[in-house]
C-alpha positions as CSV (number, residue, x, y, z in Angstrom):
1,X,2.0,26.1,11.9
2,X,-1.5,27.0,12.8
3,X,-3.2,25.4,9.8
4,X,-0.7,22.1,10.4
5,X,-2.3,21.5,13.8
6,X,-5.4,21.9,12.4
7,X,-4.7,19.5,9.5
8,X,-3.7,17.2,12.1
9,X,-6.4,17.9,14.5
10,X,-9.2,16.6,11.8
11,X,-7.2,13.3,10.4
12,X,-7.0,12.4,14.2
13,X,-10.8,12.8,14.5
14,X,-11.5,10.5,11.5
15,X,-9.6,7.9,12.5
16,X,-11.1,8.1,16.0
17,X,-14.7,7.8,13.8
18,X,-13.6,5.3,11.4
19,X,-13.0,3.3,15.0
20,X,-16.4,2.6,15.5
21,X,-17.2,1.7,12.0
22,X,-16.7,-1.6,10.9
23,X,-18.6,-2.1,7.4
24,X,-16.1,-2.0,4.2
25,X,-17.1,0.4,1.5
26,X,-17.8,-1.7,-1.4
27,X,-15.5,-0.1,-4.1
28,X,-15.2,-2.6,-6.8
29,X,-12.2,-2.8,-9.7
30,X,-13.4,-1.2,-12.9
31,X,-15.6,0.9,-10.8
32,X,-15.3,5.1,-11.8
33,X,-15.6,8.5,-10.3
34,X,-16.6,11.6,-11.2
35,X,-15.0,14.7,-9.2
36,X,-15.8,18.0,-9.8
37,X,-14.6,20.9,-6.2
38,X,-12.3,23.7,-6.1
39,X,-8.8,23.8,-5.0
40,X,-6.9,27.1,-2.9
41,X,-3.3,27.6,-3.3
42,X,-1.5,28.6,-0.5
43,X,1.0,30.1,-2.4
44,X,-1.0,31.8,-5.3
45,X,-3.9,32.4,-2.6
46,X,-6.6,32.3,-4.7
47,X,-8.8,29.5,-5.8
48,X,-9.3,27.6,-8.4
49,X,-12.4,24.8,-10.2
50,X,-11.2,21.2,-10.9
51,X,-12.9,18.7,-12.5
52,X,-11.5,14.8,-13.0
53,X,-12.1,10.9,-13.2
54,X,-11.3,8.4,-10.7
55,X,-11.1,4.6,-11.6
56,X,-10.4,1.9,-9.3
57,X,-7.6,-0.7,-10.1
58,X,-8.0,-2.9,-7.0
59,X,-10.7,-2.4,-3.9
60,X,-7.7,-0.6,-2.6
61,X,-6.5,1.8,-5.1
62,X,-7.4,3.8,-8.1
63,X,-5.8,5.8,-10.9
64,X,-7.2,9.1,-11.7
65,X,-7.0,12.5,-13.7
66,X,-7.7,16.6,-12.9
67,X,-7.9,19.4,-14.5
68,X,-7.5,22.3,-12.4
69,X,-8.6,26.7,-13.8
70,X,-6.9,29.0,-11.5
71,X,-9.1,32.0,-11.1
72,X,-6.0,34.2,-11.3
73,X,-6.7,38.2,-10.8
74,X,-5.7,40.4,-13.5
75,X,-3.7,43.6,-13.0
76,X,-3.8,47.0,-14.5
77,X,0.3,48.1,-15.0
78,X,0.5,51.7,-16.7
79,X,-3.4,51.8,-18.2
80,X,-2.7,48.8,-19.3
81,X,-4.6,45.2,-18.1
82,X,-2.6,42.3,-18.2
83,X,-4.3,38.7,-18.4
84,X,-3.1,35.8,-15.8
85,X,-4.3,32.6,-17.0
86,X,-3.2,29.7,-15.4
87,X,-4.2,25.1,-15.0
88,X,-3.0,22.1,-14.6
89,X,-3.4,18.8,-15.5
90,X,-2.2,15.7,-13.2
91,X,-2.8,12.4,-13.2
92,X,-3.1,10.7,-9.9
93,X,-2.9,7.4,-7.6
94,X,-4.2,7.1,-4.7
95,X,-3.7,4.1,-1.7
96,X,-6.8,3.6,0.3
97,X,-5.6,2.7,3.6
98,X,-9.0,2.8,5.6
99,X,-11.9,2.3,3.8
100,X,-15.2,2.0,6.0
101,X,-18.6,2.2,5.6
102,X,-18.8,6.0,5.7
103,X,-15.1,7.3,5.9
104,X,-12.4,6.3,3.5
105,X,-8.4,7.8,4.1
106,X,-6.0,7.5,1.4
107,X,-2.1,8.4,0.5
108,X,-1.9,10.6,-2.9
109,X,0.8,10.7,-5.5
110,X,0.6,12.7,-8.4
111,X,2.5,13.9,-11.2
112,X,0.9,16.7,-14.0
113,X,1.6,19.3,-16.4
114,X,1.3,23.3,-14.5
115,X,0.7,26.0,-16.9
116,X,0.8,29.6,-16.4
117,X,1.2,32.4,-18.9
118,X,0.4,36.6,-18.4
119,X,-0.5,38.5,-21.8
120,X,-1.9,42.0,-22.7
121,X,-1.7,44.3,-25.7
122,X,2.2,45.5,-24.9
123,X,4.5,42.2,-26.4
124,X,7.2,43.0,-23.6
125,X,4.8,41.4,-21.2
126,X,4.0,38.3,-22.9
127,X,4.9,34.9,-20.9
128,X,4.3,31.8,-20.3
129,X,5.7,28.9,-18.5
130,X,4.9,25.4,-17.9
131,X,6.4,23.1,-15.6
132,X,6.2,18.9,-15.4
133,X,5.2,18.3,-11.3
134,X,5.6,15.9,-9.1
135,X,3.2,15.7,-5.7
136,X,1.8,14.2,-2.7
137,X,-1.0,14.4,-0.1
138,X,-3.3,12.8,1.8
139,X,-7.2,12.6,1.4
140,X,-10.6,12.1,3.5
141,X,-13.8,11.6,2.1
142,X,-17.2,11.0,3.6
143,X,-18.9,8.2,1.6
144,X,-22.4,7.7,1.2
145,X,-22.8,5.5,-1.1
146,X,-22.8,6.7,-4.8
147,X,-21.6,10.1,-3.3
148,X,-18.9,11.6,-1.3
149,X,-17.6,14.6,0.2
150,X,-13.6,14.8,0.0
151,X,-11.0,17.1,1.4
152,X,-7.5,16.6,0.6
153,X,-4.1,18.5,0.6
154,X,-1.4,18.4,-1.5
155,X,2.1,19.3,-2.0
156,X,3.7,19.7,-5.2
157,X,7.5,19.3,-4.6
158,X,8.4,20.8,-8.0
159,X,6.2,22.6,-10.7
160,X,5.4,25.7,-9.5
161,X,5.6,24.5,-5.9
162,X,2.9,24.9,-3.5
163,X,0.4,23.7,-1.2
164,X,-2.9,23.1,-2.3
165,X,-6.2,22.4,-0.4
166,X,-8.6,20.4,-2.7
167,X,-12.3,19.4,-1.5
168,X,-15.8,18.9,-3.8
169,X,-17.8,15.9,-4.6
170,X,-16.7,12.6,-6.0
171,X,-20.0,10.4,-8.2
172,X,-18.9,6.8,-8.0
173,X,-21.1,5.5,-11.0
């Protein structure tokens, strides 16, 4: 509940900023991204590198694609270390609903492939899993220019569902 408030807490204070903003961001159609952050998983609770494209279909919104390495821990079972390896790979739309000079707020929907698997040297604990996901979030970035700073959190309602936190650095080229 703590970390909803707090959630809340910071989109309230950007839109309070974007109030006394009034120069558009110029974000043109055709025009591309380059992200590259980290993501935390609520649920797994630990984090994980991403690295995408965005590309803008209107001034207003833009298509993109992530690919997300889960630094997942290993763990030693009878002398034995067994290997987590898990990623994902969504693709992404996202609805720029403010979009001023230095702040920009959008709606996200995405849907992906989630991939998980655990191996070691013993067969009996061999898996793997992967999942198609559907999810949604909302995003904040700071703009300046050719770079910006974004935060965003998303849900994925099926998958291995979870709340993730996103944030890094998008390149608008």
């Amino acid at each position: 509940m703590k970390k909803v408030f707090i959630s809340l807490t910071a989109v309230a204070i950007m839109i309070t900023i974007n109030i006394h903003v009034k120069a558009q961001a110029s974000f043109e159609p055709g025009q591309l991204g380059i992200t590259a952050g980290v993501s935390y998983g609520l649920d797994l609770e630990e984090p994980a590198f991403r690295a995408g494209l965005t590309y803008f279909l209107t001034q207003e919104l833009r298509a993109g694609v992530d690919f997300t390495y889960w630094f997942l821990e290993d763990v030693l079972i009878e002398q034995e270390e067994i290997t987590n390896t898990g990623y994902e790979i969504n693709g992404n739309l996202h609805f720029l609903f403010v979009s001023s000079r230095n702040l920009v707020l959008y709606g996200a929907g995405a849907a992906g492939i989630h991939f998980a698997s655990t191996s070691s040297d013993i067969p009996e604990f061999d898996t793997s899993d992967s999942e198609f996901a559907v999810g949604a979030g909302i995003g904040a970035e700071l703009n300046f220019g050719m770079l910006s700073f974004f935060a965003e959190p998303k849900i994925f309602f099926s998958g291995f569902d979870q709340l993730k936190l996103n944030g890094g650095l998008r390149l608008y080229l």
